[in-house]
Backbone as a printed PyTorch tensor [residue, N CA C, xyz], in Angstrom:
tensor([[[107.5740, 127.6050, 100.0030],
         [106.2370, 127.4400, 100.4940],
         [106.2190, 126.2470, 101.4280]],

        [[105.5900, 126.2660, 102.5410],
         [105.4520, 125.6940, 103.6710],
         [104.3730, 125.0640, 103.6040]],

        [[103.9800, 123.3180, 103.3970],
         [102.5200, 122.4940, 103.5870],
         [102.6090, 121.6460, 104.8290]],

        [[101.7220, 122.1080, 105.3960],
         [101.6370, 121.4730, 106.6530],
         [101.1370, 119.8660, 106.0760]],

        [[101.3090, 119.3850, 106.5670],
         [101.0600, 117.4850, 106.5400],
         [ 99.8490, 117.0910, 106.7330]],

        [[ 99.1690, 117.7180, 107.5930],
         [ 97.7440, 117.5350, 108.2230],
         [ 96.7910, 117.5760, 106.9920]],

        [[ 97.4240, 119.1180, 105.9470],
         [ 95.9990, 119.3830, 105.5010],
         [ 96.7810, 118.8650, 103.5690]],

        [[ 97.7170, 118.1250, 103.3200],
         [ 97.9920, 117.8260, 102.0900],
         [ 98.6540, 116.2190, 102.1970]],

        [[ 98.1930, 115.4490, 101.3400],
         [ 98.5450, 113.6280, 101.7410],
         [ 99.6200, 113.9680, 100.1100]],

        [[ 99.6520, 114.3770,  99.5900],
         [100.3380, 114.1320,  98.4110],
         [101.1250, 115.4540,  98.0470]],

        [[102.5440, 115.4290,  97.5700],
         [103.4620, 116.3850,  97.4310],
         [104.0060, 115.9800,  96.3460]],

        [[103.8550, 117.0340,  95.2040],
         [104.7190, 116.9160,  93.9100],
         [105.9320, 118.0330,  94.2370]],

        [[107.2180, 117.4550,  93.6240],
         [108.6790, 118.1180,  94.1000],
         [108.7750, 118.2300,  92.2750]],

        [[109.3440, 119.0600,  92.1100],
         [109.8390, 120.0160,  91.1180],
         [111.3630, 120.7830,  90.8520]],

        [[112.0170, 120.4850,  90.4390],
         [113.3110, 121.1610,  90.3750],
         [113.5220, 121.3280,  88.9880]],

        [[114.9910, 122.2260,  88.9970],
         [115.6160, 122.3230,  87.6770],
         [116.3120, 121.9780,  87.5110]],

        [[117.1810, 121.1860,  86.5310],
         [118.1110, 120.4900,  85.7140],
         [118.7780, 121.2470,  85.4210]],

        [[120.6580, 121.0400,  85.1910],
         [121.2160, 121.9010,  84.4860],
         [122.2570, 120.4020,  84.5640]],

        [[122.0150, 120.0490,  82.9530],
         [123.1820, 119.2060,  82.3580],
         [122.9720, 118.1140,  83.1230]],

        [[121.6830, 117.5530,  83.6320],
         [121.0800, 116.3440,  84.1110],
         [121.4400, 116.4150,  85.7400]],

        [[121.9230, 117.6470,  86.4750],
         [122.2120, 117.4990,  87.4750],
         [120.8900, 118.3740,  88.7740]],

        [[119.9160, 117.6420,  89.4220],
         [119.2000, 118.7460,  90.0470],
         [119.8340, 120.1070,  90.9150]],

        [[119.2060, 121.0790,  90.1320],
         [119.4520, 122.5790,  91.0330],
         [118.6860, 122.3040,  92.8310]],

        [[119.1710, 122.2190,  93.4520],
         [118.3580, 121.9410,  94.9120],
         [117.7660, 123.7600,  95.3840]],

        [[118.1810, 124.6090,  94.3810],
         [118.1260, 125.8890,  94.6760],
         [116.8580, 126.5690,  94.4670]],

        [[116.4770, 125.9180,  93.6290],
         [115.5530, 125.6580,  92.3580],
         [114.2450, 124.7660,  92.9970]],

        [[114.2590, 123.9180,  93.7730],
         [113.0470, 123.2550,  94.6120],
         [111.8260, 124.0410,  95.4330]],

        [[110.6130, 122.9820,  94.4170],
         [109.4940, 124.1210,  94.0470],
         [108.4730, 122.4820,  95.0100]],

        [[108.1190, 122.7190,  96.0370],
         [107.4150, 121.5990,  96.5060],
         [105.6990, 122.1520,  96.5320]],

        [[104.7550, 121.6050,  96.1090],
         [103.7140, 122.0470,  96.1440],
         [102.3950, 121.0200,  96.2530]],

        [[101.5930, 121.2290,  96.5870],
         [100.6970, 119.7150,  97.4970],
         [100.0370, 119.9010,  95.7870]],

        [[ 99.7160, 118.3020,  95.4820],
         [ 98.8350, 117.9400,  93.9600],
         [ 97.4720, 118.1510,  94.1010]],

        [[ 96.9460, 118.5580,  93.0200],
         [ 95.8050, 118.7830,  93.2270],
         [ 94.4900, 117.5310,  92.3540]],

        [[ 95.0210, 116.4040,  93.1150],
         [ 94.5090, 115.3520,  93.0090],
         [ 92.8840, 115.4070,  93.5780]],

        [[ 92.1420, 114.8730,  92.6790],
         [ 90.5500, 114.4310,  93.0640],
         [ 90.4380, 113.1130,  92.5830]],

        [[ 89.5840, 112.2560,  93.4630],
         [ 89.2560, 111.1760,  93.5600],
         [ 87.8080, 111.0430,  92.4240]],

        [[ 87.9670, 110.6470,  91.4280],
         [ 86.7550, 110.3740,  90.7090],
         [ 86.0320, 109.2270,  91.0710]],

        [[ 86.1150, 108.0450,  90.7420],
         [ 85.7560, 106.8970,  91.3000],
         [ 86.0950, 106.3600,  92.0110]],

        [[ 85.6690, 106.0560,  93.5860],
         [ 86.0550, 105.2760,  94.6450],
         [ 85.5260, 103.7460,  94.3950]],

        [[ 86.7990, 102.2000,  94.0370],
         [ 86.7480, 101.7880,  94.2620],
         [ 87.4050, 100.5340,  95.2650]],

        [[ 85.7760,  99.8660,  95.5880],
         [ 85.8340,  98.2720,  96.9830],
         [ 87.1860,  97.9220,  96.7800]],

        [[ 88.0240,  97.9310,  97.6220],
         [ 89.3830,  96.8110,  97.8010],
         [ 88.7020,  95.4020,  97.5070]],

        [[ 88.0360,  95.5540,  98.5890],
         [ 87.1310,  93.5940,  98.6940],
         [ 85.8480,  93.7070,  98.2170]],

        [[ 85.7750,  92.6780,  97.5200],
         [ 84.3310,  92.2480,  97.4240],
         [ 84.3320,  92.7700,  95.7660]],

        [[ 84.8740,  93.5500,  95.0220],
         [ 84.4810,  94.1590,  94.0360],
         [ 84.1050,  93.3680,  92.7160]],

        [[ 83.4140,  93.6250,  92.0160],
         [ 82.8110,  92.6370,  90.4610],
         [ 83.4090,  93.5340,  89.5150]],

        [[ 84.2950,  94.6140,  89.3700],
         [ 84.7910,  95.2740,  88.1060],
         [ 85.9170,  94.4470,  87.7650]],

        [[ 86.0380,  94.1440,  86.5690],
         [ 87.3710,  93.6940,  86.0270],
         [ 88.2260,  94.5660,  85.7320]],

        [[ 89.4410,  94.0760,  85.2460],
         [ 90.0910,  95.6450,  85.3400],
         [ 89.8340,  96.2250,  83.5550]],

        [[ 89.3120,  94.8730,  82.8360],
         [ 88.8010,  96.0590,  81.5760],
         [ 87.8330,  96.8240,  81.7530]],

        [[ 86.9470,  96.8400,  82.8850],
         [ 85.8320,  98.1610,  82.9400],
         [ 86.4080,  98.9710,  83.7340]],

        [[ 87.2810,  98.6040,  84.6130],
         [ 88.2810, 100.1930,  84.9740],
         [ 88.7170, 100.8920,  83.7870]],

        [[ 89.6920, 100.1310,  82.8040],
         [ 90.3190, 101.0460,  81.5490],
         [ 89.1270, 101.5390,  81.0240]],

        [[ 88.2430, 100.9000,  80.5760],
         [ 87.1460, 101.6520,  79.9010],
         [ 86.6890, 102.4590,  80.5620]],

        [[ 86.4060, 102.8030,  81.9130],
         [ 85.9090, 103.8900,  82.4410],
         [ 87.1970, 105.0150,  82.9470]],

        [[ 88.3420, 103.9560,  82.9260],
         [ 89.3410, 105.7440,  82.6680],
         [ 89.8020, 106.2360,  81.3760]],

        [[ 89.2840, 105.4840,  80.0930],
         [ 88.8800, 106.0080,  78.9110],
         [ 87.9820, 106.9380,  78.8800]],

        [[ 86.6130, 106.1200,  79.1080],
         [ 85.3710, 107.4070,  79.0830],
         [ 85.7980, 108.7100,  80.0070]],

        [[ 86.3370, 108.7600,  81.2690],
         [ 86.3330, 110.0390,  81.9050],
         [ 87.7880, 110.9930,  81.0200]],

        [[ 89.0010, 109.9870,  80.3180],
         [ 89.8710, 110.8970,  79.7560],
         [ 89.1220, 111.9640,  78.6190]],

        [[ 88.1040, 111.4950,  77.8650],
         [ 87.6540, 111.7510,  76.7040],
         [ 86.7630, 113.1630,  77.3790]],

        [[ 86.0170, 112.5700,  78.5510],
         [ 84.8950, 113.7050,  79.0610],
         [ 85.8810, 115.1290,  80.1140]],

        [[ 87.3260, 114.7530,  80.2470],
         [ 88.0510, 115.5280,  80.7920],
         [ 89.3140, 115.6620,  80.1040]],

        [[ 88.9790, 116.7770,  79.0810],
         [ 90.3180, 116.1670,  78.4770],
         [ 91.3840, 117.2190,  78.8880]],

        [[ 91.1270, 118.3100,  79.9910],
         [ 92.2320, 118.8840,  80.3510],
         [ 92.8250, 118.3960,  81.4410]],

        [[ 92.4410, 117.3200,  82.0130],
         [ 93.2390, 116.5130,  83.6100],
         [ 93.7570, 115.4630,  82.7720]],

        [[ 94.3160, 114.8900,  83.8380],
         [ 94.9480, 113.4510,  83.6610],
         [ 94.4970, 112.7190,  84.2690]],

        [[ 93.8060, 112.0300,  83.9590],
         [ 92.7740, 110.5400,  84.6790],
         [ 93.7660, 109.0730,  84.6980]],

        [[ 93.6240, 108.7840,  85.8520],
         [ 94.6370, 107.7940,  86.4740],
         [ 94.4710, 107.0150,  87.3250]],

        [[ 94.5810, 105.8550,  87.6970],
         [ 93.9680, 104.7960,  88.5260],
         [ 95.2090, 105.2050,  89.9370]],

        [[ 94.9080, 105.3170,  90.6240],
         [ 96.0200, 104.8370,  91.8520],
         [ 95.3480, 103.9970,  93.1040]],

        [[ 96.6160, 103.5900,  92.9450],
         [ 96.7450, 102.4590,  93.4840],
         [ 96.4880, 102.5810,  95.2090]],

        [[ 97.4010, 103.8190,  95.6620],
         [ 97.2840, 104.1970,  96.9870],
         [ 95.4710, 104.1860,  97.6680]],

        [[ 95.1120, 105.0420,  97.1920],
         [ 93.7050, 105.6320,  97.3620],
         [ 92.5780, 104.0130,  96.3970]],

        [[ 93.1840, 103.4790,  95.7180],
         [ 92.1490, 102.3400,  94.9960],
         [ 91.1140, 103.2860,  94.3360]],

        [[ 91.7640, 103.8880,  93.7960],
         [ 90.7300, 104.8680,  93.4400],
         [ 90.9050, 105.6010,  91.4940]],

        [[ 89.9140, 105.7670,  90.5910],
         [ 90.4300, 106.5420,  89.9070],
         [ 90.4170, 107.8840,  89.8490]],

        [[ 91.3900, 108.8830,  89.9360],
         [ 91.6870, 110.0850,  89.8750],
         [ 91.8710, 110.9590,  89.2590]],

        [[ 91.7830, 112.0110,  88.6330],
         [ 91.9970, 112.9840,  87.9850],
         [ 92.9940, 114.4080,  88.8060]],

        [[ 93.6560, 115.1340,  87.5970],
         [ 94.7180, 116.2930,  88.2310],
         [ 94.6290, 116.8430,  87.0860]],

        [[ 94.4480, 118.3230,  87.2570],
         [ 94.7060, 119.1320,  85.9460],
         [ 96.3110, 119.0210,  85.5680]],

        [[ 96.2120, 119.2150,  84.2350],
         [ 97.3090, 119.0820,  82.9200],
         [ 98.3790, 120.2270,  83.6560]],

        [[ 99.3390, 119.6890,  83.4580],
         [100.4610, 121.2300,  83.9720],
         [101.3930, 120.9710,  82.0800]],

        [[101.5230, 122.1930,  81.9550],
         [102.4060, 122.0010,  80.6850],
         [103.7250, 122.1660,  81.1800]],

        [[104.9760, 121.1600,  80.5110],
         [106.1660, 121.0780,  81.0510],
         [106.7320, 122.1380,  81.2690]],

        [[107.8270, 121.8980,  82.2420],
         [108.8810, 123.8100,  82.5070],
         [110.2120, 123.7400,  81.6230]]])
């Protein structure tokens, strides 16, 4: 599968293992399906970072099939639905 760059900022790569060695045969590249929950200020901001954890507590609890996650890139907290391992 082919993602053009323009329309995906983030790429999860995927392969298979055999005896700890990656299959390159096996490479499964697919754009994340990352959402931005809370956008926060670089500058200027009054949150400490215990009301970040607490508020990516409260949204894990109110979403409990994503994965809620602060990143760093975007300053932002995020959510991605759950993939169960391969």
């Amino acid at each position: 599968m082919r993602v053009a760059p323009s329309r995906c900022k983030c790429i999860y790569i995927n392969w298979s293992n055999k005896n700890g060695v990656p299959d390159w045969q096996g490479l499964v590249i697919r754009p994340m399906q990352k959402r931005i929950i809370v956008k926060i200020k670089r500058d200027g901001t009054e949150l400490s970072l215990r009301e970040v954890l607490d508020k990516i507590k409260e949204l894990q609890d109110q979403l409990p099939d994503e994965d809620v996650f602060f990143d760093g890139d975007e300053y932002a907290i995020c959510a991605r639905p759950r993939t169960a391992p391969e």
